[in-house]
TORKOL-4160 file (C-alpha; in steps of 0.2 Angstrom, whole numbers, padded with zeros to 4 digits, m for minus):
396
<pt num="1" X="0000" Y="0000" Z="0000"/>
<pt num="2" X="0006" Y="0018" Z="m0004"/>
<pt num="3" X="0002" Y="0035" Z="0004"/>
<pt num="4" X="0007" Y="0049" Z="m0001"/>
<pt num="5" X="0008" Y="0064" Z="0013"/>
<pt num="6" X="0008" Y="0083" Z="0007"/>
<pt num="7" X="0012" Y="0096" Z="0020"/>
<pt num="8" X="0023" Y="0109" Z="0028"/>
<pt num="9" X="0039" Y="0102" Z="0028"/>
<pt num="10" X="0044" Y="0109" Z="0047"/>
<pt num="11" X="0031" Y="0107" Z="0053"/>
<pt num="12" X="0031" Y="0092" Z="0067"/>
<pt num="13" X="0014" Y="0089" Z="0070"/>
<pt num="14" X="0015" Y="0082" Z="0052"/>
<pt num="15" X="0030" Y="0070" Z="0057"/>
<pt num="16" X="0023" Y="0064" Z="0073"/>
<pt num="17" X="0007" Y="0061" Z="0062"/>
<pt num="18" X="0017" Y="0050" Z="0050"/>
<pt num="19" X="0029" Y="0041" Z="0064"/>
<pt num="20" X="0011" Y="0034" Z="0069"/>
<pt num="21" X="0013" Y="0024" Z="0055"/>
<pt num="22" X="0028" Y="0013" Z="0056"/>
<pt num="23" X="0029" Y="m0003" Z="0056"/>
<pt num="24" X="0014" Y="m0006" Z="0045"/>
<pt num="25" X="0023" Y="m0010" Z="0032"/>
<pt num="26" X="0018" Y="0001" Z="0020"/>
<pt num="27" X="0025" Y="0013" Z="0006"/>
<pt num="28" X="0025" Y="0032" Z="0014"/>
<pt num="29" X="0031" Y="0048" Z="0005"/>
<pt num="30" X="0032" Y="0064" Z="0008"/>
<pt num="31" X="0029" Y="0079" Z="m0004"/>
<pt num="32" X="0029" Y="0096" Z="0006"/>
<pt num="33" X="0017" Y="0108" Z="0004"/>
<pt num="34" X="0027" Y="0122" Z="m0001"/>
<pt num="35" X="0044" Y="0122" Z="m0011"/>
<pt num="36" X="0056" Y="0120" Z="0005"/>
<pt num="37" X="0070" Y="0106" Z="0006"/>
<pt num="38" X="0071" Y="0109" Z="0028"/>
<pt num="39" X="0060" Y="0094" Z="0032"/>
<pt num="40" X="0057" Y="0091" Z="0051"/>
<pt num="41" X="0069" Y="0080" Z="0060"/>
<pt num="42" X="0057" Y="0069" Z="0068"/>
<pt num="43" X="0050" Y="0063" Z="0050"/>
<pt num="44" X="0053" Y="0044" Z="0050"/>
<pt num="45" X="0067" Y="0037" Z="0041"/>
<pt num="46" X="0059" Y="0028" Z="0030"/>
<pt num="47" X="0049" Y="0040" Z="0022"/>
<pt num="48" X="0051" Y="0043" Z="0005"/>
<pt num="49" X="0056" Y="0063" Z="0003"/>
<pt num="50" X="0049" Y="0069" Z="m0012"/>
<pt num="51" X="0060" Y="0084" Z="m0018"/>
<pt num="52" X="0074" Y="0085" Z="m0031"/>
<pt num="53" X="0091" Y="0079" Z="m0025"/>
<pt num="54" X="0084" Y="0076" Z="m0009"/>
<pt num="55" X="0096" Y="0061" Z="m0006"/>
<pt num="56" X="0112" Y="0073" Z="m0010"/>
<pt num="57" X="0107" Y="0082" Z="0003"/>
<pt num="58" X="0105" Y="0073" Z="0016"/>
<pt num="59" X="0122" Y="0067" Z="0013"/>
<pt num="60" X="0128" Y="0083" Z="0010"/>
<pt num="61" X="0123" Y="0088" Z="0027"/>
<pt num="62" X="0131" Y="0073" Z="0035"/>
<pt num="63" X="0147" Y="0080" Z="0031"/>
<pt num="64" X="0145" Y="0097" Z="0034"/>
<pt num="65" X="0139" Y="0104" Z="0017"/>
<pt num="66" X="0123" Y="0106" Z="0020"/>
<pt num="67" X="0121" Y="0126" Z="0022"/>
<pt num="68" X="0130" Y="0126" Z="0004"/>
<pt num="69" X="0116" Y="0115" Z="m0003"/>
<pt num="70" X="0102" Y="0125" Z="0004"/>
<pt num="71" X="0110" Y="0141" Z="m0006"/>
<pt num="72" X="0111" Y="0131" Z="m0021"/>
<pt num="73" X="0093" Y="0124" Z="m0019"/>
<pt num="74" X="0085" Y="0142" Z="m0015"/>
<pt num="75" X="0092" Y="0148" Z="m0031"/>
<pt num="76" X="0086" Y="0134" Z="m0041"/>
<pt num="77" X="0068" Y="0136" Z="m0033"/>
<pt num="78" X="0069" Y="0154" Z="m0038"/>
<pt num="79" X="0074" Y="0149" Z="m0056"/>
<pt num="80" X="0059" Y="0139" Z="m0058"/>
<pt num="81" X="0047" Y="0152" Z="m0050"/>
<pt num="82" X="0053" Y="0166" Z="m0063"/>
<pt num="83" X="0054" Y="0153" Z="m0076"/>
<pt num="84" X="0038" Y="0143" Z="m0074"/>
<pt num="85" X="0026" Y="0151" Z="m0060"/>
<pt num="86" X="0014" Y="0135" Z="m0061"/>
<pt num="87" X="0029" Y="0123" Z="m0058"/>
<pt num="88" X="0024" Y="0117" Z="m0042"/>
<pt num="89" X="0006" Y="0109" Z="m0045"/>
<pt num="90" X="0013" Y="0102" Z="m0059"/>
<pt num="91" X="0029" Y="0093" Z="m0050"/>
<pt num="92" X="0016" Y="0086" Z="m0039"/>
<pt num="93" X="0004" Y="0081" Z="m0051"/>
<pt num="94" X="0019" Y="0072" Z="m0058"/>
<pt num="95" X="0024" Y="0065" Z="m0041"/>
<pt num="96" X="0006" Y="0057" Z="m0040"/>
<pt num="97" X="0008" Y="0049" Z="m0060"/>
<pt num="98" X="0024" Y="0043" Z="m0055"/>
<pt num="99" X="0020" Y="0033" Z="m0037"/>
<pt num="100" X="0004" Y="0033" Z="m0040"/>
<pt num="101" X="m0004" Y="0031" Z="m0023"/>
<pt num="102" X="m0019" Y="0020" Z="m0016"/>
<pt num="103" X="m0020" Y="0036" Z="m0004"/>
<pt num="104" X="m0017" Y="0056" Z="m0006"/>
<pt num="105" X="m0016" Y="0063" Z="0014"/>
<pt num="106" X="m0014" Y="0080" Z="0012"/>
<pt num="107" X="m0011" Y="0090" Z="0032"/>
<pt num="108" X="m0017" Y="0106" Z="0032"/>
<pt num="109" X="m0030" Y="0117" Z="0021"/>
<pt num="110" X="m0021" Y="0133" Z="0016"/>
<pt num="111" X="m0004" Y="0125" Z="0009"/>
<pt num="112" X="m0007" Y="0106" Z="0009"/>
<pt num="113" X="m0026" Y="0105" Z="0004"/>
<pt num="114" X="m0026" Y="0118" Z="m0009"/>
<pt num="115" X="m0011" Y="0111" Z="m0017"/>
<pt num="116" X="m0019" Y="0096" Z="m0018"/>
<pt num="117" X="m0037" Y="0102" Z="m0026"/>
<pt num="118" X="m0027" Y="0112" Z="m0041"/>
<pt num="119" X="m0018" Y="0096" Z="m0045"/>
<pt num="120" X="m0035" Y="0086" Z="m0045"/>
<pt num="121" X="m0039" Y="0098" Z="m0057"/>
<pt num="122" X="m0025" Y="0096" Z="m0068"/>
<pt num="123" X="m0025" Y="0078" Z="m0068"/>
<pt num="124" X="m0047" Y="0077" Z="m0066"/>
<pt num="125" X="m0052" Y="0060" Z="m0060"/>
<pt num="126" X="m0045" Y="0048" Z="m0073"/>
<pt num="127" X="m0046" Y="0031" Z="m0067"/>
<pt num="128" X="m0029" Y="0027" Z="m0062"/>
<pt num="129" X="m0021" Y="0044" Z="m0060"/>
<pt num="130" X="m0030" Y="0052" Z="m0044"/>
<pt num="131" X="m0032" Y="0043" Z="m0029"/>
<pt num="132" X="m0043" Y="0042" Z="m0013"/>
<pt num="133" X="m0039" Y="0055" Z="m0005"/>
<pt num="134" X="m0039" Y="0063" Z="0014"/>
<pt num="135" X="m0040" Y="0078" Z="0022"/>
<pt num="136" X="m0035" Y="0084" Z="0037"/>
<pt num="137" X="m0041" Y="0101" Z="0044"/>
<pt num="138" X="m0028" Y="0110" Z="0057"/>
<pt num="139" X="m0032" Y="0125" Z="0069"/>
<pt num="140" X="m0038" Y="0138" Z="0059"/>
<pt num="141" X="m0040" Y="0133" Z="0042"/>
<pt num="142" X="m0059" Y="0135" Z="0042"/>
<pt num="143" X="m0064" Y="0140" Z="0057"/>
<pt num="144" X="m0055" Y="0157" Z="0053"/>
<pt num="145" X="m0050" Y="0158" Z="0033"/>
<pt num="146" X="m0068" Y="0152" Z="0029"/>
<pt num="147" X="m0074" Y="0168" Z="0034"/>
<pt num="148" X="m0065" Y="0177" Z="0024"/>
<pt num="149" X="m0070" Y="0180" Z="0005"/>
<pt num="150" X="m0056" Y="0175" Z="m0006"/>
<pt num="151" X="m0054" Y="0160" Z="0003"/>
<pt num="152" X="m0071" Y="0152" Z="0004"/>
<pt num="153" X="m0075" Y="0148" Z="m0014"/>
<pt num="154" X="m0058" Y="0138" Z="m0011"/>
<pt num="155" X="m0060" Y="0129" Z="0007"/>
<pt num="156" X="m0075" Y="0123" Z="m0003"/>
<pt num="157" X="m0067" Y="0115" Z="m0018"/>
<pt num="158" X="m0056" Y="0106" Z="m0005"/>
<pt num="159" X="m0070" Y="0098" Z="0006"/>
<pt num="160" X="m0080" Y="0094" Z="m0011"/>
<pt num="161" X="m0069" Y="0087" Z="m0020"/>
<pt num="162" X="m0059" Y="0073" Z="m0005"/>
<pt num="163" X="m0066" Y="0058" Z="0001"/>
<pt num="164" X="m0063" Y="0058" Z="0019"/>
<pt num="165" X="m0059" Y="0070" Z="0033"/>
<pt num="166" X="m0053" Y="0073" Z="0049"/>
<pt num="167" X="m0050" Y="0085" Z="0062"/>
<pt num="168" X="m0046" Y="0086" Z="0080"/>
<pt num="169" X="m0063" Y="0096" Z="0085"/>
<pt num="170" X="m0082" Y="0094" Z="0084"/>
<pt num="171" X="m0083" Y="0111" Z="0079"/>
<pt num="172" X="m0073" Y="0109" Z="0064"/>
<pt num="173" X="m0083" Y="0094" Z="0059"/>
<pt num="174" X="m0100" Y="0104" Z="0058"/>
<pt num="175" X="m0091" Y="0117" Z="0050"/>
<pt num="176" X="m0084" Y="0105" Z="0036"/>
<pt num="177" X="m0102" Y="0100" Z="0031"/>
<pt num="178" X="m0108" Y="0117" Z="0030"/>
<pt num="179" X="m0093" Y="0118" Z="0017"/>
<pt num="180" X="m0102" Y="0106" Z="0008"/>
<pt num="181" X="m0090" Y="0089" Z="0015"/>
<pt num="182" X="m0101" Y="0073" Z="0009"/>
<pt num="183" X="m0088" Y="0061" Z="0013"/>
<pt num="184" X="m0084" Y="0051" Z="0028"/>
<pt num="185" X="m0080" Y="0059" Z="0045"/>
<pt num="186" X="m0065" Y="0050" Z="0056"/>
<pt num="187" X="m0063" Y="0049" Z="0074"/>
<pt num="188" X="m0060" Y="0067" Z="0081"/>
<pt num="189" X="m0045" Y="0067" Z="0092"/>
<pt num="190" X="m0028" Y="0077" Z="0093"/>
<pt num="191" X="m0019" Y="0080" Z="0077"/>
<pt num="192" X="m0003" Y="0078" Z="0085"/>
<pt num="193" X="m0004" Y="0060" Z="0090"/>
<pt num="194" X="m0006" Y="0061" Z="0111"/>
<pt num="195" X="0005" Y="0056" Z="0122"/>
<pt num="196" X="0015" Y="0041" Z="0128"/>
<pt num="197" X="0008" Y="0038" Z="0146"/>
<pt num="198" X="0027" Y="0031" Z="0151"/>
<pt num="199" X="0035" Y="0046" Z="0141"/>
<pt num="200" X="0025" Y="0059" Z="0154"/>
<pt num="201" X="0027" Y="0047" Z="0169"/>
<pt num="202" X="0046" Y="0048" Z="0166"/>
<pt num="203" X="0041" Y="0070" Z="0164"/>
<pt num="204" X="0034" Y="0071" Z="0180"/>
<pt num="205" X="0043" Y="0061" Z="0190"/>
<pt num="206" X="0050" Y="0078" Z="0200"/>
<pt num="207" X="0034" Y="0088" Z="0197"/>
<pt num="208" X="0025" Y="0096" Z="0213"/>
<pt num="209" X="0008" Y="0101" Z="0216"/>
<pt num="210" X="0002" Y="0118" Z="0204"/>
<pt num="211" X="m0001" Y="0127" Z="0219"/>
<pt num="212" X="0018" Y="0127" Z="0225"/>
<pt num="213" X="0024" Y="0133" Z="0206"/>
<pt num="214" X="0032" Y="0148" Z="0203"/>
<pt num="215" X="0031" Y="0150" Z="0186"/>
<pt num="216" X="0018" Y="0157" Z="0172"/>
<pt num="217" X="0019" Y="0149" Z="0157"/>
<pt num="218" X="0014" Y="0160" Z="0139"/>
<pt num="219" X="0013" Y="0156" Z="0123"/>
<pt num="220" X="0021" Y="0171" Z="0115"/>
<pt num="221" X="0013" Y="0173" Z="0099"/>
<pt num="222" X="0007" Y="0189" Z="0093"/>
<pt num="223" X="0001" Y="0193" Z="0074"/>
<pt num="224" X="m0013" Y="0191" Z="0062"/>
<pt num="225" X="m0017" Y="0176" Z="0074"/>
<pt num="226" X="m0009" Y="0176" Z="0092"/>
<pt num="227" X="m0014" Y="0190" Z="0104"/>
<pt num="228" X="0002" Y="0188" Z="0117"/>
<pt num="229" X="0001" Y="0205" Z="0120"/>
<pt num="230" X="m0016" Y="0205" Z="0124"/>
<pt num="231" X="m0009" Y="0190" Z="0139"/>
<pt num="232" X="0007" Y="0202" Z="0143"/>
<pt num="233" X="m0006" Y="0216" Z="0146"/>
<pt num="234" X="m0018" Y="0206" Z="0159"/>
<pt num="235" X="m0003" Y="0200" Z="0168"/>
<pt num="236" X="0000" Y="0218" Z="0172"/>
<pt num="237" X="m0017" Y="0222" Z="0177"/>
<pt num="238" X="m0012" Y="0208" Z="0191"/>
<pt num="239" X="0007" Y="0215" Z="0197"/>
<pt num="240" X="0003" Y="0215" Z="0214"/>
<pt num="241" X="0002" Y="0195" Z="0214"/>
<pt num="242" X="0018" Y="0193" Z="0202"/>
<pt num="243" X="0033" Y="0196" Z="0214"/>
<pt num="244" X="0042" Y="0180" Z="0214"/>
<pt num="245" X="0036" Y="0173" Z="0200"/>
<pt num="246" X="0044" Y="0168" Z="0184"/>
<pt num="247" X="0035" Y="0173" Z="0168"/>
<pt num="248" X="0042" Y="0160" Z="0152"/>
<pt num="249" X="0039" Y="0163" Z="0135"/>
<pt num="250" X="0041" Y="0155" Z="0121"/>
<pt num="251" X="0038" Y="0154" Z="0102"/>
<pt num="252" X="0045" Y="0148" Z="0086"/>
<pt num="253" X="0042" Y="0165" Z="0078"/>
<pt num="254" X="0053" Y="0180" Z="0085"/>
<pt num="255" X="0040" Y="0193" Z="0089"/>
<pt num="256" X="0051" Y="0210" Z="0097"/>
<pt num="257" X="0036" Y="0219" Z="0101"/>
<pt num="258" X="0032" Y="0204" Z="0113"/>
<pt num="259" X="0051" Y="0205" Z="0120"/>
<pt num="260" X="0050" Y="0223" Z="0124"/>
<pt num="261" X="0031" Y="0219" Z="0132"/>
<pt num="262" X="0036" Y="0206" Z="0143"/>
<pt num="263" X="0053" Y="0214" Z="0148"/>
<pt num="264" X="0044" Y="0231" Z="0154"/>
<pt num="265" X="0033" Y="0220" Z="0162"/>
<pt num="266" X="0046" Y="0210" Z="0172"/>
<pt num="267" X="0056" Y="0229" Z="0176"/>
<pt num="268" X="0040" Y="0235" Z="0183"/>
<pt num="269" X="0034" Y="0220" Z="0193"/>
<pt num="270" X="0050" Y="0210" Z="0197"/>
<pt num="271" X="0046" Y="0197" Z="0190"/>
<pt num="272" X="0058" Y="0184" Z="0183"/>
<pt num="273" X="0060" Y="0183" Z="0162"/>
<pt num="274" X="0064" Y="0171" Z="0153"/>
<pt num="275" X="0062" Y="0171" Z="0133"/>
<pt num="276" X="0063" Y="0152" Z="0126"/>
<pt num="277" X="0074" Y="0154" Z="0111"/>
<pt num="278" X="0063" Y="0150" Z="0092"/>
<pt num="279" X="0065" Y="0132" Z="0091"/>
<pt num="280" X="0064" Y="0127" Z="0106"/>
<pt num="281" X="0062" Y="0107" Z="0109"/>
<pt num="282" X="0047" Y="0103" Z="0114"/>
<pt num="283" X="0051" Y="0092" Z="0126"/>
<pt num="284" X="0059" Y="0106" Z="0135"/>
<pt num="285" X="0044" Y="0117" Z="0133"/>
<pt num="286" X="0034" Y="0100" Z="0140"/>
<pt num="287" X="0046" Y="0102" Z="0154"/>
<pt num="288" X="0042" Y="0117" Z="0158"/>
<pt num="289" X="0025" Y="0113" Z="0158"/>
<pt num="290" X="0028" Y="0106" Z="0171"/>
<pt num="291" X="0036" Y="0117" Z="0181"/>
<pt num="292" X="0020" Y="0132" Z="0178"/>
<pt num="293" X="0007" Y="0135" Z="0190"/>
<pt num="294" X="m0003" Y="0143" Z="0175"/>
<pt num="295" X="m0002" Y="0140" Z="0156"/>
<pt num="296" X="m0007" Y="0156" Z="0144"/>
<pt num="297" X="m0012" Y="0155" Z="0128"/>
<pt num="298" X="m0022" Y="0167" Z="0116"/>
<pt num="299" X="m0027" Y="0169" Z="0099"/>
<pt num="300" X="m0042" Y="0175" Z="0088"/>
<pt num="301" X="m0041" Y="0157" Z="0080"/>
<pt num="302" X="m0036" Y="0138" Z="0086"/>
<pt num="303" X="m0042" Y="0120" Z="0085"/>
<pt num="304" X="m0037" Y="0112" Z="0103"/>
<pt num="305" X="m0019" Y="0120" Z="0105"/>
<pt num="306" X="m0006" Y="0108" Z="0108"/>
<pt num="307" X="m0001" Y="0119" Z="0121"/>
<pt num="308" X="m0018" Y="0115" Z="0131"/>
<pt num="309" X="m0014" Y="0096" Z="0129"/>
<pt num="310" X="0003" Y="0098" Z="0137"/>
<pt num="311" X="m0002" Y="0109" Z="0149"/>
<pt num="312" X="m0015" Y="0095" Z="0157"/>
<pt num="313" X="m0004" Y="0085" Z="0154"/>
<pt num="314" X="0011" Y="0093" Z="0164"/>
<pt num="315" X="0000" Y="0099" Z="0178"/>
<pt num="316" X="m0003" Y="0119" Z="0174"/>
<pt num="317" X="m0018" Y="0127" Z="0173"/>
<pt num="318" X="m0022" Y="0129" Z="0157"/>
<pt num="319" X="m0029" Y="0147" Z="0150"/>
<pt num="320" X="m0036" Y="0147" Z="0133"/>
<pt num="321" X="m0044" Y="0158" Z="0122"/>
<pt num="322" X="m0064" Y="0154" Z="0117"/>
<pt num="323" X="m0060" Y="0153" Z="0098"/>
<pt num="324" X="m0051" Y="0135" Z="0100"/>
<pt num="325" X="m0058" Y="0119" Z="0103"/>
<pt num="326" X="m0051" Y="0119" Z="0122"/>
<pt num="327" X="m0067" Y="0117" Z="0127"/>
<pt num="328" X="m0071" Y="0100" Z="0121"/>
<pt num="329" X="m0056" Y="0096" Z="0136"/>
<pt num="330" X="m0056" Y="0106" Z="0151"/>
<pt num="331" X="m0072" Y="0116" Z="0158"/>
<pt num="332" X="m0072" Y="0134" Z="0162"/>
<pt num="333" X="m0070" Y="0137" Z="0179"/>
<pt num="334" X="m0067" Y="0121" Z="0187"/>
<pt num="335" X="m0052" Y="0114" Z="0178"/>
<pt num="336" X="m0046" Y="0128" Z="0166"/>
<pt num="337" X="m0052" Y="0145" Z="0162"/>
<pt num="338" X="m0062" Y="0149" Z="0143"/>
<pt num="339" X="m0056" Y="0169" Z="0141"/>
<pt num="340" X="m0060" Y="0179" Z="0124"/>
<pt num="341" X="m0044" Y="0182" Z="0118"/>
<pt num="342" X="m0045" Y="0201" Z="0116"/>
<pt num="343" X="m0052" Y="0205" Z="0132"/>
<pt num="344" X="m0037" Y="0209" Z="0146"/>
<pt num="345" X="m0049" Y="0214" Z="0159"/>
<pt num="346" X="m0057" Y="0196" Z="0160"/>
<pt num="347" X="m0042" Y="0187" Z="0155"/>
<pt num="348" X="m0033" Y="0195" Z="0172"/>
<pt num="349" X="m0048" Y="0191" Z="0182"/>
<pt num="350" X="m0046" Y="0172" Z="0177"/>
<pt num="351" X="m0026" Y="0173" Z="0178"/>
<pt num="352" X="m0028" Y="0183" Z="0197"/>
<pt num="353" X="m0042" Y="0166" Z="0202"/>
<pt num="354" X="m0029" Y="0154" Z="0196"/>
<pt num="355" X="m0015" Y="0163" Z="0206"/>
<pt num="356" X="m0024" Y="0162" Z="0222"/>
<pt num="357" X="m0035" Y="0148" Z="0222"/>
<pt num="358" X="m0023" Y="0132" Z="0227"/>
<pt num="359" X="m0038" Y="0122" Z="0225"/>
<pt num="360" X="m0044" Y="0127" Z="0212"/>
<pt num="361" X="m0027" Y="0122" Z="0203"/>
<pt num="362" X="m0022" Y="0107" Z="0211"/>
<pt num="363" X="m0039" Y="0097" Z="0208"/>
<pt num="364" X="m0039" Y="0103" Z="0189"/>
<pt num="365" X="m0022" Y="0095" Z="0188"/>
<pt num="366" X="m0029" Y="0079" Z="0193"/>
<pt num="367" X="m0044" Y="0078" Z="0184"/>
<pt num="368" X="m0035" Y="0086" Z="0168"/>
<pt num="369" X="m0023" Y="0071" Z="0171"/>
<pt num="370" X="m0035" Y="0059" Z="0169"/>
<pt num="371" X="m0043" Y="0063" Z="0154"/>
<pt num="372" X="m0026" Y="0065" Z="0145"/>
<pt num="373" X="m0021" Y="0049" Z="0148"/>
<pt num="374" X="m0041" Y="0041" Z="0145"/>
<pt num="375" X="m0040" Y="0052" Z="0129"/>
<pt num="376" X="m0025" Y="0056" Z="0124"/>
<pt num="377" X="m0015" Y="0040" Z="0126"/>
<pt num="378" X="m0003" Y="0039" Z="0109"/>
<pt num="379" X="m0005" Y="0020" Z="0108"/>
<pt num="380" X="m0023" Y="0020" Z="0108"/>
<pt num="381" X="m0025" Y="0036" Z="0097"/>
<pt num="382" X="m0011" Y="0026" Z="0085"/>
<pt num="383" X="m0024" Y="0012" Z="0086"/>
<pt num="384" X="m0037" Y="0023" Z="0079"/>
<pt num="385" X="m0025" Y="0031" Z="0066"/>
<pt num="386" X="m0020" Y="0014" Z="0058"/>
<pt num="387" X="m0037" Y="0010" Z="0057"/>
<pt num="388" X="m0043" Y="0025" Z="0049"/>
<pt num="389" X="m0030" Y="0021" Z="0035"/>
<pt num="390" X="m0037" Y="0002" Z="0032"/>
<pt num="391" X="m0053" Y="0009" Z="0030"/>
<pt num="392" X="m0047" Y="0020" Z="0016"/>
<pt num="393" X="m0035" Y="0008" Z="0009"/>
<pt num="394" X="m0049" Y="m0005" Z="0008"/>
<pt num="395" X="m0059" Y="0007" Z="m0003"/>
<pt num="396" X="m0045" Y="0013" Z="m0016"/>
């Protein structure tokens, strides 16, 4: 059997997606999303890489050389951009004549799944040339972009036109038959495959009890989507409880109104910063988890957030904004707080609770742990995964 994966090439929910996969025996590749050779280092092995000289490179970087290659390769993708704008559909529509896959899985709407509509429309539906395929929605690909105009008409072409779809919350199911979705729903559960219950034994084996933390965990992104200011800003309406306390950020995009927020912040309050470098492993951030009283995080548009997950999962109270899925895991008020993302003075009002109710956090971290492992257990969710896949396979 053959599947073949399209989506953001860093991105490791994608790999940790895939990695369920092995040891089934089957033929996987990998085609990313958009034109980048960086593929994330927790892909498998055995996936197949589907980009030019992709083999010299990773032999190249063995040895060193691998910075040279990436020059060479940046120039060549500009080459083919100025040369041939459509060249990118049309690799992959060769990419799908060439394996030609029982299954296409694209992750992700905006890159992946859009990709993967123009192509079908390339190739049409010729017996033998387009597969089955999957799609998998992520955070805010329609509960936010289908709400905007020029990217309707196009969220729509995606859900009619695949044949299965998943997503890691109810609310993006009832939104994906609005769109127009006819195909078969799979099991909702987390997109980035859960959590091995000994991996998190083995994380918390030095943890304490929430309410004897000193640190305030927050997700640092501010843009079109995060609102990290927003947090940086209800913190400060809560100064008076913050002396002593450590405030960690971290991000994988460096944001320096963020860093100038928090460090004013810190100055004012005495508080402890730190600033996770970009790229932090996730472990570490995990780790820290586990070391925060309270877990922050904020933005206009989400589906679960991963950070929520790890946040019950570590033992911090988890802080969520209302335009994520969070909901479907923790309940406001008795083990994690439901805030509006743009709305400091409430926001502070749930922080200042969290901070000064011991009870209040220490019994959420139970119950929150419970439920991670019941639903959130990587081998059962693997399980569900490798079943999903049969069922498609069955059908090609």
């Amino acid at each position: 059997m053959k599947i073949l994966f399209v989506a953001m090439s860093d991105a490791v929910h994608a790999a940790k997606w895939i990695g369920q996969l092995n040891g089934t025996g089957w033929k996987l590749y990998f085609f990313p999303a958009y034109d980048d050779i960086n593929i994330h280092e927790k892909l498998p092995e055995n996936v197949i890489v589907c980009i030019p000289f992709y083999r010299l490179y990773r032999w190249l970087n063995k040895i060193g050389l691998g910075k040279w290659f990436r020059v060479i390769y940046y120039y060549f993708k500009l080459f083919n951009q100025k040369t041939n704008p459509g060249y990118y559909p049309k690799r992959l529509a060769r990419t799908i004549r060439r394996i030609k896959p029982d299954l296409l899985h694209t992750l992700e709407t905006q890159g992946a799944g859009y990709l993967g509509e123009e192509v079908r429309r390339q190739i049409g539906e010729k017996k033998g040339e387009w597969p089955k395929w999957w799609h998998t929605n992520w955070g805010s690909d329609i509960y936010l972009f289908g709400r905007l105009p020029e990217h309707k008409p196009r969220i729509e072409a995606v859900l009619a036109a695949c044949n299965y779809y998943s997503c890691e919350c109810q609310r993006d199911v009832k939104l994906a038959r609005e769109f127009g979705f006819k195909g078969e729903v799979f099991p909702v559960y987390p997109n980035s495959g859960g959590f091995s219950p000994a991996f998190l034994n083995a994380l918390r084996k030095d943890v304490v009890v929430p309410s004897k933390r000193k640190t305030i965990l927050l997700k640092g992104y501010q843009g079109w989507f995060g609102r990290a200011l927003v947090g940086i800003h209800a913190l400060g309406k809560c100064a008076d409880l913050l002396n002593g306390y450590r405030l960690v950020i971290y991000t994988n995009i460096k944001t320096v109104e963020v860093e100038i927020a928090a460090t004013l912040l810190a100055q004012s309050t005495g508080t402890e910063l730190v600033l996770l470098p970009v790229g932090t492993r996730n472990d570490e951030i995990l780790n820290y988890q586990g070391t925060a009283r309270i877990s922050i995080g904020l933005s206009i548009c989400d589906a679960i957030s991963t950070a929520v997950l790890e946040a019950m999962a570590m033992g911090a109270f988890p802080i969520q904004s209302d335009t994520s899925g969070a909901g479907e895991w923790i309940t406001d008020g008795e083990t994690g707080f439901i805030v509006p993302p743009e709305d400091p003075e409430i926001i502070a009002q749930a922080i200042r609770k969290a901070l000064t109710d011991d009870e209040l956090v220490d019994s959420a971290a139970v119950v929150n742990y419970e439920k991670i492992l019941r639903d959130a257990d990587y081998e059962k969710l693997k399980e569900l995964t490798i079943k999903s896949y049969r069922k498609c396979l069955a059908k090609a």
